[in-house]
C-alpha positions as CSV (number, residue, x, y, z in Angstrom):
1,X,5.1,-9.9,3.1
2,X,2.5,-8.4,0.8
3,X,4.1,-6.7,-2.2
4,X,3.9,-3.2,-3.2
5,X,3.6,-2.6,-6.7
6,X,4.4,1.3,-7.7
7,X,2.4,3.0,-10.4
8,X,4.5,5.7,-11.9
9,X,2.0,7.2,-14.9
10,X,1.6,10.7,-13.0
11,X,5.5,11.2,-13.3
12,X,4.9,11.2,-16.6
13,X,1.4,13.2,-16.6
14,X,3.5,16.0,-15.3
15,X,6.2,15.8,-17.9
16,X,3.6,15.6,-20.8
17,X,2.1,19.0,-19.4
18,X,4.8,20.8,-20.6
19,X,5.6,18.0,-23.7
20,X,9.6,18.0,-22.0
21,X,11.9,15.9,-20.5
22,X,11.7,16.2,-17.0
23,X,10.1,14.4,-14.6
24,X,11.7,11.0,-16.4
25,X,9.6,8.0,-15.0
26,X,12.2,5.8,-15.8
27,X,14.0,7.9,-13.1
28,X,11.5,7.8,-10.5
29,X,11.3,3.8,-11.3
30,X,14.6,3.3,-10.1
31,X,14.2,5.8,-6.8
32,X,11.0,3.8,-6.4
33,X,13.3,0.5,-5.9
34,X,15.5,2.0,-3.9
35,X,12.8,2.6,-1.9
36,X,11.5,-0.5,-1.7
37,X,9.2,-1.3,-4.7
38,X,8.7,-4.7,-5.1
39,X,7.4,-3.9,-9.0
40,X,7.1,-1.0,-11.1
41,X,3.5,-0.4,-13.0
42,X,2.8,1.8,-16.1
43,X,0.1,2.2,-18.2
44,X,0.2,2.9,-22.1
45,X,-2.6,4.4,-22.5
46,X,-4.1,4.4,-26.1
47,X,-4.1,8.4,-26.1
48,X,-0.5,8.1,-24.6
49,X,-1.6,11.1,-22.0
50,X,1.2,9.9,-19.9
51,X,3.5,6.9,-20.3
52,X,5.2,7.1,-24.3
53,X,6.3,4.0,-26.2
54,X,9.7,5.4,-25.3
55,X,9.3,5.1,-21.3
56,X,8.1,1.7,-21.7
57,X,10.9,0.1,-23.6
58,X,13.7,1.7,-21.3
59,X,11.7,0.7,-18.2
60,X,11.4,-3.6,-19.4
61,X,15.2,-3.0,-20.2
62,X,16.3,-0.9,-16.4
63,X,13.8,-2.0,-13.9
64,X,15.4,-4.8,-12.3
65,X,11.9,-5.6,-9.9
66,X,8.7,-7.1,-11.7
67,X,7.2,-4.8,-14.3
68,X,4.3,-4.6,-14.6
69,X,2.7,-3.2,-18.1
70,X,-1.2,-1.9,-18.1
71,X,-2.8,-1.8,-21.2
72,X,-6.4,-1.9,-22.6
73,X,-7.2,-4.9,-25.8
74,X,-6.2,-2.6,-28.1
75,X,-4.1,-4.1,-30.9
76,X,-0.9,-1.9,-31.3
77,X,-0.4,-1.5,-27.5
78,X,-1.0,-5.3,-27.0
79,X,1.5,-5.7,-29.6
80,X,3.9,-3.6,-28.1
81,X,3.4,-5.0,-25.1
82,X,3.9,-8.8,-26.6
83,X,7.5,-7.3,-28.6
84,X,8.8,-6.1,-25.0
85,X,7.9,-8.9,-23.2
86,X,7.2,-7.7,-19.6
87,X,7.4,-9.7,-16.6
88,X,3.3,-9.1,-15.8
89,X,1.0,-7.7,-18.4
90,X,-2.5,-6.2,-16.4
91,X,-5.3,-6.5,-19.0
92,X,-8.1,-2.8,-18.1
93,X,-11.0,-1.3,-19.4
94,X,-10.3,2.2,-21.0
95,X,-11.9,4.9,-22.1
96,X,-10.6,8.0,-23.7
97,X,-13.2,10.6,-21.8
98,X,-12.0,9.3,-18.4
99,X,-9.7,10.9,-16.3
100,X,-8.0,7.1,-14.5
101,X,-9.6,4.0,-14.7
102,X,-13.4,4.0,-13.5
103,X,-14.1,0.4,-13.3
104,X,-13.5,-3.4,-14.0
105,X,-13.4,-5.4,-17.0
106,X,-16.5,-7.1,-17.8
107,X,-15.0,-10.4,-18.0
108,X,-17.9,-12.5,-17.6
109,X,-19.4,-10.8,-20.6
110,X,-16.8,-10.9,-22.7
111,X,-17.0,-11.4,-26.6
112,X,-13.8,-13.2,-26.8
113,X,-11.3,-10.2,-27.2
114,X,-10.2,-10.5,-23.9
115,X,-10.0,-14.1,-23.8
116,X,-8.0,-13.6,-26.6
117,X,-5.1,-11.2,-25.4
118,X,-5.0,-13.2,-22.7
119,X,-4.0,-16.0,-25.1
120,X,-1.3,-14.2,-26.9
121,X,-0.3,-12.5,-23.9
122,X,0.2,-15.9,-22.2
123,X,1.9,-17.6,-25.2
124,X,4.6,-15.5,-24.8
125,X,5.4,-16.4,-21.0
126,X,3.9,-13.0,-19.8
127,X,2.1,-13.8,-16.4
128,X,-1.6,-12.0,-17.3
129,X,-3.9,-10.4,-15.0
130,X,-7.6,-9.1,-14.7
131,X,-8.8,-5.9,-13.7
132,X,-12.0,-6.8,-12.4
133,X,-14.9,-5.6,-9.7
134,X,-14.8,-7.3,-6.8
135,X,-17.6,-9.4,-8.2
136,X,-17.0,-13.1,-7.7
137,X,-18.7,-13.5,-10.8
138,X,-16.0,-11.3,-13.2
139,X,-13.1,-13.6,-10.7
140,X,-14.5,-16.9,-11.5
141,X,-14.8,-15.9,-15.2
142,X,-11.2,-14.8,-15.6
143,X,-10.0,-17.4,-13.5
144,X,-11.5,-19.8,-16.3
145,X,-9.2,-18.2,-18.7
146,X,-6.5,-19.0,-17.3
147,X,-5.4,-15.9,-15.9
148,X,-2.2,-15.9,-13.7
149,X,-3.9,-13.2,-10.8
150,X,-6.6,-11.2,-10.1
151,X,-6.9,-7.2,-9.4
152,X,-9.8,-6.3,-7.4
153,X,-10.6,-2.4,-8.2
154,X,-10.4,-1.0,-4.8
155,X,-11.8,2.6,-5.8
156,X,-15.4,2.2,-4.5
157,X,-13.9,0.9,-1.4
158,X,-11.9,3.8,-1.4
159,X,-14.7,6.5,-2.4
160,X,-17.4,5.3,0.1
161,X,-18.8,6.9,3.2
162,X,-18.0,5.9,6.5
163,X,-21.4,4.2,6.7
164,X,-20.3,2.2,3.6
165,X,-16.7,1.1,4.3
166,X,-17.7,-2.3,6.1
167,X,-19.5,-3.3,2.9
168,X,-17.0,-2.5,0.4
169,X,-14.3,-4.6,2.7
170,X,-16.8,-7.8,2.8
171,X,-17.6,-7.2,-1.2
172,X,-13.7,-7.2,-1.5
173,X,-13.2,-10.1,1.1
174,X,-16.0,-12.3,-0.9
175,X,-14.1,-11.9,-3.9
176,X,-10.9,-12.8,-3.2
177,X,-11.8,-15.9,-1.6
178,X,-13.0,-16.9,-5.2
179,X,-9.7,-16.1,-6.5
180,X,-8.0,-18.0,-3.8
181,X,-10.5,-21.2,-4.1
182,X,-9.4,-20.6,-8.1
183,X,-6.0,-21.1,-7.4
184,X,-4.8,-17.4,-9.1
185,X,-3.2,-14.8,-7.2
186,X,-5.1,-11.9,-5.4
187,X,-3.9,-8.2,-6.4
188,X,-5.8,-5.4,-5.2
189,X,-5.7,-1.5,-6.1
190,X,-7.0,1.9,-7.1
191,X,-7.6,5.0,-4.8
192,X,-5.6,3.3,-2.3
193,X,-3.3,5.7,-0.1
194,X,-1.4,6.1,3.2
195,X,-4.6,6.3,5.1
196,X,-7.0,3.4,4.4
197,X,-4.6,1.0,2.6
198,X,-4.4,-0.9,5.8
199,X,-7.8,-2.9,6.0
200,X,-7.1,-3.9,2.2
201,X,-3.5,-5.4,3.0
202,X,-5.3,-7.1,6.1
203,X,-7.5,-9.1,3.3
204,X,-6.9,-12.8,3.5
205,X,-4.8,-13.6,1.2
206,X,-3.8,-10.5,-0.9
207,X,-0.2,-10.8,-2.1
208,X,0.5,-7.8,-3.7
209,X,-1.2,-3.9,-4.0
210,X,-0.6,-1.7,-6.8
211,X,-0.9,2.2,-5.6
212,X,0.2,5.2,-7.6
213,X,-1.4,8.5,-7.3
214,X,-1.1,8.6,-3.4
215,X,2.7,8.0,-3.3
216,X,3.6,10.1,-6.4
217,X,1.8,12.7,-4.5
218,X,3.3,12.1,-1.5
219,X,6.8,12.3,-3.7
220,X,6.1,15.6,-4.3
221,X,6.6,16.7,-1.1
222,X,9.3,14.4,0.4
223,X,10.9,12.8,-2.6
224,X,10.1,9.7,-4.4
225,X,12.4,7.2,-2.2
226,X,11.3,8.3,0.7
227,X,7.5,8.5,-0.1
228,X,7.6,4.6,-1.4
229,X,9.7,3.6,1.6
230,X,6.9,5.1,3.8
231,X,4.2,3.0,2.5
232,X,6.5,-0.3,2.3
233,X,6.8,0.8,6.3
234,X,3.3,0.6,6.5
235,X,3.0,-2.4,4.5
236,X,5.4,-4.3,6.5
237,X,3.8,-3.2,9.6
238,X,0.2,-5.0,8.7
239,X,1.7,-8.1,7.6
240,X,4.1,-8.4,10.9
C-alpha cells in the first residue's frame, strides 16, 4: 500500500490571512487521520507565512501517524526541529520571494551544510530526507549521506504539456531506480492532485506521496475527512 503523507501548511496560510485562530491545522491533522493519513507534513517556513512554532510543537505531541517536519538548513528551525524531535525531518531549498517550493536541493553541489543537518538531524534518531530533482545525480549524492529516503519533486511532472508528460514520468522512473539500487526509500510529491497522481503512485517502487494543496482544496468544498479519504480511495485503488 503506498502511503499518503498530508501536507497541512494552507490550513494555516488561511488562518495567517486574518492573523486568528481558526482554521487550526492541528485540527485538520487529526480530521486528516481520520481520514486516512498515513502521516501529517508541515513546513516551518523561515518567514513562518503559514505553520508557527506553536502548530508544530502541539502537532509532534497529538499526531499519532508519522510526522513529518519540512524545514530549510536554517539554524533556529533546524534547531527546533532537533528539540521536538519528529518522527521524519524533510531537508528543502527555500526562498523567501517564492510562493511554494520551486525546486530541489542541490545535493550534489553541496558545501557541507546540508551534509551537515543531515548529521545532527540523524544523531538524534530523526529519519532524514532529500528534496531533490529527479536527477539521479542529486539521488546518488544524498544517498551517500546517509539519508533515510528520497523525495522526487514531482511539480514539472505535474506542470508539463501533454506532449511532455511521458518524459517527466521516465525522468521520475530513472531516478527512483537509483534510490532503490541505493537502498533508501522513494517519496515523491509536489503539484500532485486527484487527477494525475495516478501514474506517479504506479512508479516502481514509490512508498509513500506527500500531497497538500490539492486535498486542502478539495477540503474546502467537502470537508477535510472526506477530501483525504478520497485520495487514500484512489491510492488504494492503484496499488490493488
Amino acid at each position: 500500500m503506498i502511503e499518503l503523507g498530508v501536507n497541512i501548511d494552507h490550513v494555516a496560510t488561511v488562518r495567517q490571512a486574518r492573523r486568528t485562530y481558526e482554521p487550526d491545522p492541528v485540527v485538520a491533522a487529526a480530521l486528516a487521520e481520520q481520514g486516512g493519513a498515513d502521516g501529517i507534513t508541515f513546513h516551518l517556513r523561515e518567514d513562518r507565512r503559514h505553520i508557527q512554532d506553536r502548530d508544530v510543537e502541539l502537532l509532534v505531541q497529538t499526531v499519532t501517524v508519522r510526522t513529518n517536519f519540512e524545514l530549510a538548513c536554517a539554524d533556529d528551525v533546524l534547531a527546533i526541529a532537533l528539540r521536538v524531535k519528529p518522527d521524519w525531518a524533510l531537508l528543502v531549498p527555500e526562498s523567501r520571494e517564492e510562493v511554494t517550493t520551486e525546486g530541489g536541493l542541490n545535493v550534489a553541489g553541496d558545501d557541507g551544510r546540508i551534509a551537515a543537518a543531515v548529521k545532527r538531524l540523524k544523531g538524534e534518531g530523526i529519519l532524514t530526507s532529500l528534496f531533490v530533482d529527479p536527477d539521479p545525480k542529486q539521488v546518488a549524492a544524498s544517498a551517500k549521506l546517509g539519508v533515510d529516503a528520497v523525495e522526487l519533486h514531482t511539480g514539472p511532472y505535474a506542470h508539463a504539456g501533454r506532449d511532455n508528460v511521458a518524459a517527466e514520468i521516465e525522468r521520475l522512473r530513472d531516478a527512483g531506480r537509483v534510490a532503490t539500487s541505493e537502498g533508501i526509500r522513494l517519496h515523491a510529491g509536489h503539484g500532485l492532485n486527484y487527477a494525475n497522481v495516478r501514474p506517479i503512485a504506479k512508479l516502481e517502487n514509490v512508498i509513500e506521496l506527500n500531497i497538500g494543496h490539492a486535498i486542502i482544496s478539495r477540503a474546502v468544498m467537502v470537508g477535510m475527512r472526506e477530501a483525504v479519504a478520497e485520495m487514500r480511495r484512489i491510492l488504494d485503488l492503484v496499488s490493488s
